[in-house]
C-alpha positions as CSV (number, residue, x, y, z in Angstrom):
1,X,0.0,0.0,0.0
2,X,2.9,2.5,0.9
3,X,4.2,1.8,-2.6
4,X,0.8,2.0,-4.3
5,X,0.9,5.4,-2.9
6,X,3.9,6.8,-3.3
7,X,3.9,5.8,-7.1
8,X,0.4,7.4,-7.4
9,X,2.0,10.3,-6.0
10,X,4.7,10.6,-8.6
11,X,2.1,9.7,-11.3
12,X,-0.1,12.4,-9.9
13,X,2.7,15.1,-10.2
14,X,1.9,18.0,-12.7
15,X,4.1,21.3,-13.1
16,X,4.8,22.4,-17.1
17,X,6.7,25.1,-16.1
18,X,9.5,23.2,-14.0
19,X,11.3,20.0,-14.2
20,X,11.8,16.7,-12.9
21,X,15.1,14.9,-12.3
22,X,14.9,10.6,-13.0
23,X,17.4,8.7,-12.0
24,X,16.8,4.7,-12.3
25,X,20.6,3.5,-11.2
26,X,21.9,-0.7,-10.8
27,X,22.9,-1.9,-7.8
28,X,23.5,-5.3,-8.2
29,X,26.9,-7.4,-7.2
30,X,29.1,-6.1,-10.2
31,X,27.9,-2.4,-9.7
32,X,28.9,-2.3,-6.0
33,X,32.3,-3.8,-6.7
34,X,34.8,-1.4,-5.7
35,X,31.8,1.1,-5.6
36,X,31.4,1.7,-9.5
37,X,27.7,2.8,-8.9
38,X,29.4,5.5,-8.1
39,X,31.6,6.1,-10.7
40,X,28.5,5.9,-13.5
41,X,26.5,8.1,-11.0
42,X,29.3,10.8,-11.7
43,X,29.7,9.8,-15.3
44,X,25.7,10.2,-15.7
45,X,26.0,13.9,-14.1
46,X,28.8,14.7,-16.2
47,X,27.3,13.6,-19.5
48,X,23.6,14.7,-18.5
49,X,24.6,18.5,-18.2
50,X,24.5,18.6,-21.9
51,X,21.0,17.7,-21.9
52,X,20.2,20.7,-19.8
53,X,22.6,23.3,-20.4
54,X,20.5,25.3,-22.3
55,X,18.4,26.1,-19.6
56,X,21.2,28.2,-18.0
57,X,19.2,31.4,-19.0
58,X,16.3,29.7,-17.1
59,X,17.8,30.6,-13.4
60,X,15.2,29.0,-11.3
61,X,15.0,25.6,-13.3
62,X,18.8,25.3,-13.7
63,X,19.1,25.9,-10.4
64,X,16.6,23.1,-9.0
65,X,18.3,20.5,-11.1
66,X,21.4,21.1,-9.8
67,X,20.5,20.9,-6.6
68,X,18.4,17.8,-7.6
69,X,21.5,15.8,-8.9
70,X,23.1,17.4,-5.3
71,X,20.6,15.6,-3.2
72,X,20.7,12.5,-5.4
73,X,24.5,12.1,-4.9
74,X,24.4,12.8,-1.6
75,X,21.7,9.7,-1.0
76,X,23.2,7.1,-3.0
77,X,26.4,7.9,-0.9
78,X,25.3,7.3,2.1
79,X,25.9,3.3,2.6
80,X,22.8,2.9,4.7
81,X,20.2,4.4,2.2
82,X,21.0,1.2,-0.2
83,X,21.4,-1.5,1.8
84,X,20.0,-4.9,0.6
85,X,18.7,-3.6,-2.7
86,X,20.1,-4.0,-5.9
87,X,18.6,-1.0,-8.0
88,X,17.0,2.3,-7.4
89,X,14.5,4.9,-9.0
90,X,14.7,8.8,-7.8
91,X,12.0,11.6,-8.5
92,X,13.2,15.3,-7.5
93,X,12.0,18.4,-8.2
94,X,13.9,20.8,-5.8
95,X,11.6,23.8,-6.6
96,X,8.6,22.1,-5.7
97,X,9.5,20.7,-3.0
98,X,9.0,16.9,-4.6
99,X,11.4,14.0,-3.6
100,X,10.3,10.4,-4.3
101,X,12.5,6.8,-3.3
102,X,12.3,4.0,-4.6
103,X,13.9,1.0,-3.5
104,X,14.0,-2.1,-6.3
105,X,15.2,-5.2,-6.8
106,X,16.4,-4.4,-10.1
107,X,16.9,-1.9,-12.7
108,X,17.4,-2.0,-16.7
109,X,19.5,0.6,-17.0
110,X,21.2,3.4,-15.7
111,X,19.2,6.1,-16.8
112,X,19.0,10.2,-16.0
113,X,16.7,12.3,-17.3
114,X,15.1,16.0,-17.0
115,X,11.9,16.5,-18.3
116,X,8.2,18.6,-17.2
117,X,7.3,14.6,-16.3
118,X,8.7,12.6,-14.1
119,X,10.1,9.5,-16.0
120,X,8.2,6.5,-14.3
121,X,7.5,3.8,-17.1
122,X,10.0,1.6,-16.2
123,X,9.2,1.8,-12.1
124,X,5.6,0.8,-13.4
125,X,6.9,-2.3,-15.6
126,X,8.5,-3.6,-12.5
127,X,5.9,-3.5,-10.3
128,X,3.9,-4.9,-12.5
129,X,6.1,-7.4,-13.7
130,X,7.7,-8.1,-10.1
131,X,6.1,-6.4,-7.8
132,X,4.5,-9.8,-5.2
133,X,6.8,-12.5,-4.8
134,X,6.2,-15.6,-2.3
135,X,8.6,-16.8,0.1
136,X,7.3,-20.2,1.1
137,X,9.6,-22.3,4.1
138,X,8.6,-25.2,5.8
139,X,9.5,-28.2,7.7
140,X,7.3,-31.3,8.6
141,X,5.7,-29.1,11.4
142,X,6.0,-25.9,10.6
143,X,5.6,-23.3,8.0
144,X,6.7,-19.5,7.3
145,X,4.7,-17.4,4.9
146,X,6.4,-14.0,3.7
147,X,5.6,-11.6,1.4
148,X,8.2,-9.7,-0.5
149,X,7.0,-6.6,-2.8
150,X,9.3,-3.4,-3.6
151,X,8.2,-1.9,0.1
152,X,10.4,-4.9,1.2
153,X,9.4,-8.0,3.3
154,X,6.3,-8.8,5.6
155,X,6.1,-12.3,7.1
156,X,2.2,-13.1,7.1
157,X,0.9,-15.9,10.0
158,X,-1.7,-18.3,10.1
159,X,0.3,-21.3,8.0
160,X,0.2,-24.1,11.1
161,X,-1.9,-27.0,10.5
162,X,-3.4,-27.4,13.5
163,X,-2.4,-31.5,14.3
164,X,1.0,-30.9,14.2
165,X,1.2,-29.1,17.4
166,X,0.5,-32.7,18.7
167,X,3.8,-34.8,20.3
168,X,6.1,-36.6,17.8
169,X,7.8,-38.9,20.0
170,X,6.3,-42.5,20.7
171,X,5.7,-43.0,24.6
172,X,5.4,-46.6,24.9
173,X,2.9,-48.3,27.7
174,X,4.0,-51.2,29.6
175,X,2.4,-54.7,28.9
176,X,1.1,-53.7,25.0
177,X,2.0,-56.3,22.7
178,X,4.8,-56.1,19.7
179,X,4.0,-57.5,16.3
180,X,6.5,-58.0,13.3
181,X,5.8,-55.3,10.6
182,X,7.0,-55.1,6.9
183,X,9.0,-52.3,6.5
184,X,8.6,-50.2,3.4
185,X,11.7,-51.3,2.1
186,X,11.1,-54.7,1.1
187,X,11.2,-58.7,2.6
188,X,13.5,-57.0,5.8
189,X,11.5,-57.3,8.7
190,X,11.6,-55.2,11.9
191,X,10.4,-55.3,14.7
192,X,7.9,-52.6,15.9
193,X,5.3,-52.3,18.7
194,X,2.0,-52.0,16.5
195,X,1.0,-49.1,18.7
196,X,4.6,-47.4,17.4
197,X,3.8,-48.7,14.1
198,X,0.4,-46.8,13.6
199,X,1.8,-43.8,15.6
200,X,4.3,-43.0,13.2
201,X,1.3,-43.3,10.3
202,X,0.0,-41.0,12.1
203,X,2.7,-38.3,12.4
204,X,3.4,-39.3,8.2
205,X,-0.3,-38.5,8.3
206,X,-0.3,-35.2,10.0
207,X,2.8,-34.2,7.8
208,X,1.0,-34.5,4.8
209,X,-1.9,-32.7,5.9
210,X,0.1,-29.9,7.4
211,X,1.7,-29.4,3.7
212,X,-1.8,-29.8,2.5
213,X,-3.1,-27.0,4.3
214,X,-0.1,-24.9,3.8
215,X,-1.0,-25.4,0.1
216,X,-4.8,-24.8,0.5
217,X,-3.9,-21.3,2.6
218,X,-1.8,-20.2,-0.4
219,X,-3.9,-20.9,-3.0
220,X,-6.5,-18.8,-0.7
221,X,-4.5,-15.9,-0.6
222,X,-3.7,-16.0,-4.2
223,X,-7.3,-15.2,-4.6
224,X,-6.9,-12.2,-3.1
225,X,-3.8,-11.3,-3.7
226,X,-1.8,-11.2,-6.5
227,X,1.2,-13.8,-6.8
228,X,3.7,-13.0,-9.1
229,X,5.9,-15.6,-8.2
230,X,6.7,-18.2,-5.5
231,X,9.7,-19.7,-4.0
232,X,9.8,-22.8,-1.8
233,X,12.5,-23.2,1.0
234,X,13.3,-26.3,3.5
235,X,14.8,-29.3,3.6
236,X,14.8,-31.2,0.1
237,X,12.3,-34.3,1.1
238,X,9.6,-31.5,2.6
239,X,10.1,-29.0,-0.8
240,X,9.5,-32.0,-2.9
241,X,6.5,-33.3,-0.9
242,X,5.0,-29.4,-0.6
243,X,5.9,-28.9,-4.5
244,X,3.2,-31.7,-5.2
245,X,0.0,-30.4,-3.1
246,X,0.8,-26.7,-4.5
247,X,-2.3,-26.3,-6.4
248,X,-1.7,-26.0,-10.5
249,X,-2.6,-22.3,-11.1
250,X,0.7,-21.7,-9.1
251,X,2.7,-24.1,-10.4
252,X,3.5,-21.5,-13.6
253,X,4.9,-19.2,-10.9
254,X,7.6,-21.5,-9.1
255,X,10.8,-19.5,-9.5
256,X,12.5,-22.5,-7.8
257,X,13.2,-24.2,-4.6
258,X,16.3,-23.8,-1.8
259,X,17.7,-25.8,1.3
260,X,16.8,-23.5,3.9
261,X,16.0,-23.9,7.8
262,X,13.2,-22.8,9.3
263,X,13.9,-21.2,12.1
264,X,17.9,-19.5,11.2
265,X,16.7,-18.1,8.1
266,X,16.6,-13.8,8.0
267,X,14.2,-11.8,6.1
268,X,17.0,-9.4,4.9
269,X,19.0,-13.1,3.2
270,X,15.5,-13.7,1.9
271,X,15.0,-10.6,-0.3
272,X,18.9,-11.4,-1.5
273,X,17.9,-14.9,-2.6
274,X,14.9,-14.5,-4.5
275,X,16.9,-11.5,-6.4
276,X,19.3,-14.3,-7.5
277,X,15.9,-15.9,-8.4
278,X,14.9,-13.0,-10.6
279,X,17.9,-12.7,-12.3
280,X,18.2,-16.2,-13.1
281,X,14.6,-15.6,-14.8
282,X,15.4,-12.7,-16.6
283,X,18.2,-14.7,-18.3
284,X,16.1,-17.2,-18.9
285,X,13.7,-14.8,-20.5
286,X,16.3,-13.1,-22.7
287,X,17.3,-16.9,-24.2
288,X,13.7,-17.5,-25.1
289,X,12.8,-13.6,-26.3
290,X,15.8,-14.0,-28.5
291,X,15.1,-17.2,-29.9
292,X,11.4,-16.1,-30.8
293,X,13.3,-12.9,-32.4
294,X,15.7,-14.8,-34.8
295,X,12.2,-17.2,-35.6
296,X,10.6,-13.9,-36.4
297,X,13.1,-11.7,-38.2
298,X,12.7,-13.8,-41.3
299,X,9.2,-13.4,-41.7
300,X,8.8,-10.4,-41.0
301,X,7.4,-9.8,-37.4
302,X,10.6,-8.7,-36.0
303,X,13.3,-5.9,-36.8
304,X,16.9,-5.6,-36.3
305,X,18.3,-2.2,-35.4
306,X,17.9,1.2,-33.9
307,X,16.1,3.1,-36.8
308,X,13.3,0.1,-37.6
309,X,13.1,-0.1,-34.0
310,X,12.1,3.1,-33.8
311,X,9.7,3.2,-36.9
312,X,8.3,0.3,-35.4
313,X,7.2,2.2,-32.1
314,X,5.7,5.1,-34.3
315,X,3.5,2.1,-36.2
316,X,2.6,1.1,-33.1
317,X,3.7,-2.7,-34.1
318,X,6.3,-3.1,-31.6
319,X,5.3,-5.6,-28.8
320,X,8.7,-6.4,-27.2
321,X,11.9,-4.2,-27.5
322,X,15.7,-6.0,-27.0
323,X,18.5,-3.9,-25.9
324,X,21.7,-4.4,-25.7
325,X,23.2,-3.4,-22.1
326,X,25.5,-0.6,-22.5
327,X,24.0,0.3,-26.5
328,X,23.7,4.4,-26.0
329,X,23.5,6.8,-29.5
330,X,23.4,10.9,-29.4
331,X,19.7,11.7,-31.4
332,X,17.5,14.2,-31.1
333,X,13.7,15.5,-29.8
334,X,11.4,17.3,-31.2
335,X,11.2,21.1,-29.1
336,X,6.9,20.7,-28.7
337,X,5.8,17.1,-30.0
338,X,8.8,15.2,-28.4
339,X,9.0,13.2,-31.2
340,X,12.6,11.4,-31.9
341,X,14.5,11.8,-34.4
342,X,18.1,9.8,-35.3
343,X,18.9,12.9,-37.6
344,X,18.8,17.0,-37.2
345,X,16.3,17.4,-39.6
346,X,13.3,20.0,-39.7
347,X,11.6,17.7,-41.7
348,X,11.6,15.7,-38.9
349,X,9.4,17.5,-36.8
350,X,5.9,18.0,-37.6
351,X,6.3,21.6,-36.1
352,X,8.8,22.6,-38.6
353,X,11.4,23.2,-35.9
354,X,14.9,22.0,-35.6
355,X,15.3,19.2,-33.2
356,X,17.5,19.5,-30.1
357,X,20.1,16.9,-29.8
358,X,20.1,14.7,-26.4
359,X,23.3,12.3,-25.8
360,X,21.3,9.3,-25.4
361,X,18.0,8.4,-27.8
362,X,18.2,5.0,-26.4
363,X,16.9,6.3,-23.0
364,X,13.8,8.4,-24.6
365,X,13.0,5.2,-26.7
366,X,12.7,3.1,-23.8
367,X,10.6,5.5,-22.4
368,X,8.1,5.9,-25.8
369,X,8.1,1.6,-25.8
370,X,7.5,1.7,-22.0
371,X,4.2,4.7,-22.4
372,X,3.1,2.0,-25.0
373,X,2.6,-0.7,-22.7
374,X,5.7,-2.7,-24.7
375,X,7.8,-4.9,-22.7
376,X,11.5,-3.8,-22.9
377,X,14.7,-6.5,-22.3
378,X,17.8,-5.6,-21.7
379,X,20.5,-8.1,-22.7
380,X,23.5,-8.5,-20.6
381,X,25.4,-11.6,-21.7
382,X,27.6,-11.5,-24.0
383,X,27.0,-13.7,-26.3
384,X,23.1,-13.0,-26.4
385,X,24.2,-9.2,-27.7
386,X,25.4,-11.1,-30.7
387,X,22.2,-11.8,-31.8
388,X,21.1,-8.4,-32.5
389,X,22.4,-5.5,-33.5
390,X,21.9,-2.7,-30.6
391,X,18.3,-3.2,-30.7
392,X,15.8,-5.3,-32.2
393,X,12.1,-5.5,-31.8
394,X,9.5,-7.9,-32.0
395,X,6.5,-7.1,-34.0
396,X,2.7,-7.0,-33.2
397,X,1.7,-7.2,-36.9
398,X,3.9,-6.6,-40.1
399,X,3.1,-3.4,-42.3
């Protein structure tokens, strides 16, 4: 709800005369490695000052962005503010008084903008795409339910079966009898009191419905809730045996499963290991987005580079958009209708104005794919950014 909110706030937020700093930054293992989140933070100021230098004549808006990129800096250097997350979104408008955090478990790309709009398509995507994942650990008695969106981590109760609060050691009684009972493993025989016998069926019994219920409660709050994914943790025996009552409209969303113990583990370790999750999806996504792309490209409902990419959007036939991590080109933008342009052209423009250049179209692109409701990949491995070149799309419907 606190996320819901905030994000309607920033959606909310209308001023045409002033403008709004965006700053979407990665801060995943590789980028906090000898701190070089920091180092691209810098390199983004440095570069994005051409982007608003020629507001200098503009003394109140120059001023609030640079005491926008001031308070940004200042944020992302303090250790504390970025803790246990590995990407984050800012929304500042110094003159207005508007400052807006967000804490995510991944970003695209590093991205900075100024605009009269706060840049928020790509905050939206991942809430959307990410924003309620499951944390599901158990034992044979127990379970622990939490809930992990982008405000962070809630653990939810009421996941206790209520027969396994019953004992699960055998207290014999003196003068039963003992009867020889086939075990499960075959002609070996062992001896077991038949009182022992059936109160150990009962225990396997009350396991089983414990996991049972577990499931059933899930399932109920799927109903209400909305499950982007789910993760199971516990011993391997008990994951395997929950795995199989989980009810088959969440199968789809198994991210995976993990040893884990019921009562060591920590929420903050829990957020950290379903990012692992997540990123092991989004690389799984990429191989199968990329193999549909190279299926595609030869019939015609998929293009390869940045200028069909971009007619593409304007068609309105784009439906997912690849990008290579780290692919960046100067363009240009349209002074009233924002439209982009890869050449300074009047002819681009429908307002018969020269364009203004900006040092990174890619960005603005993203953003027009993202205000169409298209999805939008980055690729980071290496040999996936062979496949295409820069950027590649694929298609809705051919032309």
């Amino acid at each position: 709800m606190i996320l819901e909110n905030n994000i309607n706030k920033v959606l909310e937020y209308k001023d045409d005369t002033s403008y709004v700093t965006s700053l979407y930054l990665r801060l995943g293992p590789d980028e906090r490695n000898d701190f070089q989140y920091k180092r691209t933070l810098k390199n983004l100021i440095k570069e994005s000052k051409k982007n608003y230098s020629y507001l200098e004549s503009d003394i109140e808006n120059y001023k609030s962005i640079e005491k926008d990129l001031a308070m940004i800096e200042n944020h992302i250097n303090d250790s504390k503010n970025i803790e246990g997350i590995r990407g984050i979104a800012i929304f500042s408008c110094s003159s207005n008084d508007f400052w807006e955090v967000f804490n995510l478990p991944l970003v695209n790309k590093d991205r900075l903008f100024f605009n009269n709009y706060p840049h928020i398509g790509e905050l939206m995507t991942l809430n959307d795409k990410y924003g309620n994942t499951v944390f599901l650990v158990v034992d044979k008695h127990k379970a622990r339910f939490f809930n992990l969106t982008l405000d962070g981590v809630k653990e939810l109760s009421g996941f206790l079966y209520p027969g396994a609060s019953r004992t699960h050691k055998f207290k014999p009684q003196d003068g039963k009898f003992k009867q020889r009972v086939s075990s499960s493993s075959g002609d070996r025989m062992m001896s077991q009191g038949y009182g022992e016998y059936s109160f150990n069926r009962t225990i396997e019994n009350d396991v089983q419905q414990h996991l049972k219920y577990v499931s059933d409660r899930i399932f109920e709050y799927s109903k209400d809730n909305k499950i982007d994914w789910l993760i199971l943790g516990g011993s391997d025996d008990v994951v395997q045996d929950l795995s199989n009552h989980i009810h088959s409209y969440l199968k789809p969303k198994l991210l995976g499963n993990i040893k884990l113990d019921i009562d060591t583990i920590k929420t903050d370790k829990l957020f950290d290991l379903s990012l692992n999750f997540l990123d092991d999806l989004r690389y799984r996504n990429n191989c199968k987005l990329l193999e549909e792309f190279e299926e595609k490209l030869s019939s015609g409902l998929a293009v390869n580079g940045i200028e069909d990419c971009l007619n593409s959007l304007y068609n309105g036939q784009a439906r997912t958009l690849l990008i290579n991590e780290g692919f960046a080109q100067p363009g240009f933008i349209c002074p009233k209708s924002k439209l982009l342009a890869l050449d300074n052209n009047e002819k681009s423009c429908p307002e018969n104005q020269a364009p203004n250049p900006i040092q990174d179209i890619v960005d603005y692109i993203i953003e027009e794919a993202f205000s169409q409701k298209c999805e939008v990949d980055i690729i980071y491995d290496s040999q996936l950014k062979k496949k295409i070149d820069g950027m590649g799309a694929i298609l809705r419907f051919r032309l």
